[in-house]
C-alpha positions in Angstrom: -10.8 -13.7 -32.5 -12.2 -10.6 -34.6 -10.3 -7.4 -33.2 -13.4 -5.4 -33.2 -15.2 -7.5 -30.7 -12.6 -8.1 -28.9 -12.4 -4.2 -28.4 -15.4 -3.8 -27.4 -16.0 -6.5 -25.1 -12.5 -5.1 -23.2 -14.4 -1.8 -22.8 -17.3 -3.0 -21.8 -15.2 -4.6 -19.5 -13.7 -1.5 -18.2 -17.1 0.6 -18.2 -19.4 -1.8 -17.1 -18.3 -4.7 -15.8 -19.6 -2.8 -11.8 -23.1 -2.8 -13.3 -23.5 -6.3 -14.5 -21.4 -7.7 -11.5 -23.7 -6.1 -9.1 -26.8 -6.9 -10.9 -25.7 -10.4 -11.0 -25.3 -10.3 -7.3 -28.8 -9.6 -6.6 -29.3 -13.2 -7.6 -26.7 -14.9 -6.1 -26.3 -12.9 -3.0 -22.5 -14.6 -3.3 -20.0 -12.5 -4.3 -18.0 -15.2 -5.8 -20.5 -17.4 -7.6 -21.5 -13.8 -9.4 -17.8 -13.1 -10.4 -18.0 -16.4 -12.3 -21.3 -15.9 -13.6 -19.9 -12.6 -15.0 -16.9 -13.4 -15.8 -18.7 -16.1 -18.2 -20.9 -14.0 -19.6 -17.9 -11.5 -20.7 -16.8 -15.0 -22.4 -20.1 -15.9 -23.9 -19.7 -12.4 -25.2 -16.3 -12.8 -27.4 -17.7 -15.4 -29.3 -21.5 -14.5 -30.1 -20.8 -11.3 -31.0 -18.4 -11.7 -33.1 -21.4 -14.0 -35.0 -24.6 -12.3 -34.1 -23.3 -8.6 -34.2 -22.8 -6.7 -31.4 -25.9 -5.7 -29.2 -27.3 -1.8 -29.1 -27.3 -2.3 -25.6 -23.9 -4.8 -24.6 -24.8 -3.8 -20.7 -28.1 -5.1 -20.9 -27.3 -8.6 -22.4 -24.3 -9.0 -20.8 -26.4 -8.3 -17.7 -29.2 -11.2 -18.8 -26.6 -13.4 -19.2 -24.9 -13.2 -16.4 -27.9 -13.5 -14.0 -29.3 -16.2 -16.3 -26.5 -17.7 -15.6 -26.5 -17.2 -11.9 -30.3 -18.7 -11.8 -29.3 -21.6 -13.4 -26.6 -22.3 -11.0 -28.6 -21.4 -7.9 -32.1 -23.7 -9.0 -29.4 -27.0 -9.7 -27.5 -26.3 -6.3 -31.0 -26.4 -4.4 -34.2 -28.0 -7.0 -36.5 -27.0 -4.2 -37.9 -23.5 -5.5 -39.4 -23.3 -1.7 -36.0 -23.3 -0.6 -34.8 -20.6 -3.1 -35.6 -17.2 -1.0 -32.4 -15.3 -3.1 -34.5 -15.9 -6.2 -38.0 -13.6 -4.5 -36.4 -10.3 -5.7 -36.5 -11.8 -9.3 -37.6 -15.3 -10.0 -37.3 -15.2 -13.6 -34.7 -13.9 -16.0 -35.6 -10.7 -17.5 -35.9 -10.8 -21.6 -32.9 -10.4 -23.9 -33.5 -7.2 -25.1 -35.6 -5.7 -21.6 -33.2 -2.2 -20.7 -31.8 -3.4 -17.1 -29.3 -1.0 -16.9 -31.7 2.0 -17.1 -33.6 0.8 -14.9 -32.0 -1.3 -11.7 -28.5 -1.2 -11.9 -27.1 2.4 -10.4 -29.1 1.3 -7.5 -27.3 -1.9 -7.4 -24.0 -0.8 -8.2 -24.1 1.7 -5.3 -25.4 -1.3 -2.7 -22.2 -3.0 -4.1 -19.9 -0.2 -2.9 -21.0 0.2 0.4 -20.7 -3.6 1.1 -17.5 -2.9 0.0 -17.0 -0.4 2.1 -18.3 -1.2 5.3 -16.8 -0.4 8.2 -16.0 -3.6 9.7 -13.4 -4.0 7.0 -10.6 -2.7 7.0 -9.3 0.3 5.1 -6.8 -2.2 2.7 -9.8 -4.4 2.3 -12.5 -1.7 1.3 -10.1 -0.5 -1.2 -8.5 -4.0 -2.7 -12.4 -4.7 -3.2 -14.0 -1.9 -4.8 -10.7 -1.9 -7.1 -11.5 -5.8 -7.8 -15.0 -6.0 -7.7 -16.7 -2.5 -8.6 -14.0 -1.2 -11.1 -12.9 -4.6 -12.3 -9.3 -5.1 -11.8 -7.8 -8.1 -11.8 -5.9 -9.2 -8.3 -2.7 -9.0 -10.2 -3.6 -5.2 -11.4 -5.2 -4.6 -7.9 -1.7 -5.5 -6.4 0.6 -3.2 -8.4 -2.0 -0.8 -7.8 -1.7 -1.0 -3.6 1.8 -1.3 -3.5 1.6 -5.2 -2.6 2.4 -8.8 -3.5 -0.3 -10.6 -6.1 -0.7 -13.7 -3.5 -1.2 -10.6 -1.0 -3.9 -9.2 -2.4 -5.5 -12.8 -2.8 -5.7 -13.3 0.4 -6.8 -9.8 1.8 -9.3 -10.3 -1.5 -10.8 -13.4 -0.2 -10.5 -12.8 3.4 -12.5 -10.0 2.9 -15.1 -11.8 0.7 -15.3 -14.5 3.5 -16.0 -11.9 5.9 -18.9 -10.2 3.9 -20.4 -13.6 3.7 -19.5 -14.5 7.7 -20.4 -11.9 9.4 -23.7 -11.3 6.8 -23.0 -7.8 5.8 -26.4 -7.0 4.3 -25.9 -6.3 0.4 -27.9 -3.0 0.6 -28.0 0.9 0.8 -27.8 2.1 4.2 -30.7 3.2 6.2 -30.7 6.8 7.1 -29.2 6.4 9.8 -26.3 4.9 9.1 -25.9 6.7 6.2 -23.5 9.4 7.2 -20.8 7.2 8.4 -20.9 4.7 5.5 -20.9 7.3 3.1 -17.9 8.5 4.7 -15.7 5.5 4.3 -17.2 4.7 0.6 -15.7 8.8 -0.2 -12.7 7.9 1.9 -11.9 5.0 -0.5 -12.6 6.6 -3.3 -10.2 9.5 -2.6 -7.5 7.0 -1.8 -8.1 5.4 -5.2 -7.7 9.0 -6.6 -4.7 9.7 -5.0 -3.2 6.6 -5.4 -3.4 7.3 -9.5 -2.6 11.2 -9.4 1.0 10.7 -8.2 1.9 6.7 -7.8 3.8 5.8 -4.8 6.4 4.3 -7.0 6.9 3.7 -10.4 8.4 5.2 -13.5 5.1 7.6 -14.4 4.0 10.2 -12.0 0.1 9.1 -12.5 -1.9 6.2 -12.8 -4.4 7.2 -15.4 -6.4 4.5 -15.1 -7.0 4.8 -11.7 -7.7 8.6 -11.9 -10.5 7.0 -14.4 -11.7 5.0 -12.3 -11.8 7.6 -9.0 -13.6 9.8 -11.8 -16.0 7.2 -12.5 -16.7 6.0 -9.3 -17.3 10.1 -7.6 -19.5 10.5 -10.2 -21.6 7.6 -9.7 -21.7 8.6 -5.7 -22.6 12.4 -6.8 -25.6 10.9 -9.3 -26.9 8.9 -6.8 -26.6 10.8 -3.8 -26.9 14.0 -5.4 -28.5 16.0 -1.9 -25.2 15.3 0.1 -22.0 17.4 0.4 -19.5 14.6 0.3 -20.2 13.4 -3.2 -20.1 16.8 -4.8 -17.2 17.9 -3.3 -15.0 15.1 -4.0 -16.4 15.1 -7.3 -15.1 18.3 -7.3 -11.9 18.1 -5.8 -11.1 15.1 -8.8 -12.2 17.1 -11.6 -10.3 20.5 -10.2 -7.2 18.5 -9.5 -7.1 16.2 -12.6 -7.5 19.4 -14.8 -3.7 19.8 -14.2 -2.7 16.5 -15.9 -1.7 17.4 -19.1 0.7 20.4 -17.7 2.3 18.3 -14.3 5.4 17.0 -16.5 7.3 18.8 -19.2 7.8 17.1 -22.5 11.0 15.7 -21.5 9.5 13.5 -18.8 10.2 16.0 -15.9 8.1 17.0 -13.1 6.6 20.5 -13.6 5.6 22.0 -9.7 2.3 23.8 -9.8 4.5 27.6 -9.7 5.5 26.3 -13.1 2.7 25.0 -15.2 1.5 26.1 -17.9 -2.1 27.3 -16.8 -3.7 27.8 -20.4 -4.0 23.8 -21.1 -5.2 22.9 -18.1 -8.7 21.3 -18.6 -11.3 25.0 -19.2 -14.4 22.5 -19.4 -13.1 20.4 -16.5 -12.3 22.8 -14.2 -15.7 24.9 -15.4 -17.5 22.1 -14.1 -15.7 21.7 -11.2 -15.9 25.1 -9.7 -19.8 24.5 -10.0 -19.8 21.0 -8.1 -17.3 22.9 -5.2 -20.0 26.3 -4.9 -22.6 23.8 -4.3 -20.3 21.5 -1.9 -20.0 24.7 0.1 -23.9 26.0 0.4 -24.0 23.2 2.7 -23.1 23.5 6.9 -20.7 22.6 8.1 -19.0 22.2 5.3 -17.4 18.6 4.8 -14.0 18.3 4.5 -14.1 17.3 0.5 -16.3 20.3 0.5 -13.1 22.3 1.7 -10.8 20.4 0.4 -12.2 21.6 -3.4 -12.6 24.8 -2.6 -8.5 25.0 -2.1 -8.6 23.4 -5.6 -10.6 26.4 -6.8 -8.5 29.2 -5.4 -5.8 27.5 -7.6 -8.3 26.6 -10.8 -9.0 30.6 -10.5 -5.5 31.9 -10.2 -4.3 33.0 -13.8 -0.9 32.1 -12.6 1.2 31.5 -9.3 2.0 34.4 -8.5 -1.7 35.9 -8.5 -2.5 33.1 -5.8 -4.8 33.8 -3.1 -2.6 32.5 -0.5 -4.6 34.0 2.8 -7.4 32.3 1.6 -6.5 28.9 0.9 -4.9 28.8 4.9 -8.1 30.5 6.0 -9.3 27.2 4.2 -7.2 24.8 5.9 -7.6 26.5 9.0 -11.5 25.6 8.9 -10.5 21.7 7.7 -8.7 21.6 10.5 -11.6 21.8 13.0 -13.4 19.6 10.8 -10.7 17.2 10.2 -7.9 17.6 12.2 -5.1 15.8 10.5 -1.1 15.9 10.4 -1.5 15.9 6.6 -3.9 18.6 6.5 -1.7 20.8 9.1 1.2 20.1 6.9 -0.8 21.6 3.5 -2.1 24.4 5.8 1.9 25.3 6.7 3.3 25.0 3.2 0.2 27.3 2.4 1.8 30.4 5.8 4.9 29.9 4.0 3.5 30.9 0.5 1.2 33.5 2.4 4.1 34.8 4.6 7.1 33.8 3.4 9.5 30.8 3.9 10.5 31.4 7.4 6.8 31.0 8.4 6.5 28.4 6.5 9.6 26.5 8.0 8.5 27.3 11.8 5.1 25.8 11.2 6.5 23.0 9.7 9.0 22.1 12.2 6.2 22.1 14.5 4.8 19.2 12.6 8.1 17.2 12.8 7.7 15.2 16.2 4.2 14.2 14.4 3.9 10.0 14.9 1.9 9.3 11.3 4.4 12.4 9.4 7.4 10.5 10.1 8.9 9.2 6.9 6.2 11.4 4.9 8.1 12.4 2.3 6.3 15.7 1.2 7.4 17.0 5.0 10.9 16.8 4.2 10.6 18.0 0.6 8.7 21.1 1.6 11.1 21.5 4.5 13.9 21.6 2.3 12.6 24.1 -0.1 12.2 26.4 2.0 15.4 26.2 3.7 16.8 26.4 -0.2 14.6 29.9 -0.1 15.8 30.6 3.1 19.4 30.5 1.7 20.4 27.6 4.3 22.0 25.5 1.3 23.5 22.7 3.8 20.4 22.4 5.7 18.7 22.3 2.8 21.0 19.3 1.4 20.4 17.8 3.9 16.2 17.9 3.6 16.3 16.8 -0.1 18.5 13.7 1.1 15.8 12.7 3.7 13.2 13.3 0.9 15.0 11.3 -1.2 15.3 8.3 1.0 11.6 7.9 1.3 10.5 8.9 -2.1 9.9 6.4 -4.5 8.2 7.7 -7.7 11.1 7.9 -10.4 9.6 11.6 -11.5 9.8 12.9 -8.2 13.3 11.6 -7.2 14.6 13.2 -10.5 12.9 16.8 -9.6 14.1 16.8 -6.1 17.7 15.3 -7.6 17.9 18.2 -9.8 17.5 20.5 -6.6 19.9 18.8 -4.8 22.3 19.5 -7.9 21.9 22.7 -8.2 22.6 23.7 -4.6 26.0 22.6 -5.2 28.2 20.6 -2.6 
């Protein structure tokens, strides 16, 4: 297999495999028939390039292909051209060297998304698919990535799939009125994915770059296509803002660096320029949306020249206002670890303990870890043990147990 191919059929893979899967599914109006059809083009692709050269365009002929591909499978399943309604939208394959992607396939990609994300799935569902079908991961990488078994996966993979089909989830944009709500769940996933690869639930490595990528990738398709709406830009926002920080969160040893310690002159200028410009335009809108808010806390900290130059009142000024837009434990738990910058530890500690009888807090291991730091402030070293122990017991990142290890330590028996 020639190397170079091979290279750049595996990022073609990772760029654009969304595109040509959705375009593909505009034929076949089954999910599954187009993963083959796609996945067989991708093949197709390994071996005449590596004769023919590859294509100025690999997105547009891996795109041909596929729904070639797909037509030729639909017309010998049913002869009967009468009986081929799927086929009406396009009932011929476009030319080899015709520019699809400029033309059809953001549109497509972004119908693919919200059938992913449609609310009569469930949250594990919407996410396992877009990770599988709109960012290409394999069910084994979709797995590690969720925190479950591969034969897991499979089955919430295909139950999913079956349901789309079942319950004929219309492979489309919503109509305006729906729009609000499905956008919702479609920044909702999005977010997760981001979150999931800025600081892994477990694992040796505090972030999943890849994922981060593919959060990136995915806000920015949402913000291009949607570019009117508050949502979009704001999460957009918070990504870029938040991600800015990647190259400073560990030291060179490995170690978890806290945001008081980073090292603010190589975090991302360009990133976080563009970021503060996506959040100020998040913001013009009212209400506010929560991602709105949510980047502007990112900017107060993207402005800051260093910790202790903060502007503390107004990130819990911030929260305060998410709250009444989105009144979450998490988000009351941000908002106290923010009074107890803003007004020292003791604050801090009394709003926190207010969150402690919280149902969906319990086990949360940032609760106890911010508990215990500022009972460590506090001077309260055995009730501070004693936080880091509970932290520990729930925390299962390998970067993050060292760090809050290393506190435990040097509190001392």
């Amino acid at each position: 297999m020639d190397a170079t191919v091979a290279s750049v059929v595996a990022d073609a893979h990772r760029r654009q495999w969304g595109f040509v899967l959705a375009a593909t599914v505009r034929v076949t109006r089954d999910l599954d028939l187009a993963e083959e059809c796609v996945q067989e083009a991708y093949a197709q692709a390994l071996t005449q390039w590596a004769g023919d050269g590859v294509p100025d365009r690999p997105e547009a002929w891996l795109t041909t292909v596929a729904r070639r591909r797909a037509v030729d499978v639909v017309r010998r399943r049913d002869t009967l051209r009468g009986k081929l309604p799927l086929l009406a939208e396009d009932d011929t394959a476009p030319p080899a060297d015709q520019d699809i992607a400029g033309r059809d396939i953001p549109d497509d990609r972004l119908r693919l998304i919200f059938t992913c994300c449609h609310p009569s799935l469930d949250v594990d569902t919407r996410v396992g698919l877009t990770l599988r079908l709109v960012c290409g991961l394999s069910t084994a990488e979709t797995a590690r990535a969720l925190l479950v078994s591969e034969p897991a996966m499979a089955a919430r993979i295909t139950r999913g799939k079956k349901k789309i089909k079942a319950a004929r989830i219309p492979y489309r944009e919503p109509p305006p009125e729906e729009l609000p709500a499905r956008v919702d769940a479609v920044l909702d996933v999005v977010h997760l994915v981001f979150s999931t690869g800025h600081t892994a639930p477990s694992g040796d490595r505090l972030q999943r770059r890849d994922l981060v990528e593919r959060a990136e990738h995915l806000a920015r398709v949402l913000h291009r296509l949607l570019p009117g709406r508050s949502g979009p830009a704001g999460l957009l926002a918070l990504i870029l803002l938040t991600d800015a920080r990647r190259h400073t969160r560990t030291l060179p040893d490995g170690s978890l660096a806290p945001l008081s310690e980073q090292d603010r002159t190589r975090w991302d200028a360009a990133q976080i320029q563009e970021g503060l410009r996506l959040a100020a335009t998040a913001l013009r809108h009212r209400p506010p949306t929560r991602y709105a808010l949510m980047a502007a806390v990112a900017a107060v900290h993207a402005r800051a020249p260093d910790w202790e130059a903060t502007d503390w009142p107004r990130i819990v000024d911030l929260y305060d206002t998410m709250l009444s837009v989105w009144p979450s434990p998490v988000v009351a738990l941000n908002r106290a670890i923010a009074v107890g910058q803003a007004r020292g530890p003791a604050a801090g500690l009394a709003a926190l303990d207010e969150l402690v009888a919280e149902r969906q807090l319990a086990g949360y291991q940032y609760l106890a870890a911010a508990r215990a730091d500022f009972l460590r402030r506090l001077g309260r070293a055995g009730e501070a043990r004693t936080a880091y122990r509970e932290a520990l017991r729930v925390t299962e990142n390998a970067v993050e147990r060292e760090f809050l290890e290393s506190r435990l330590e040097e509190l001392g028996d």
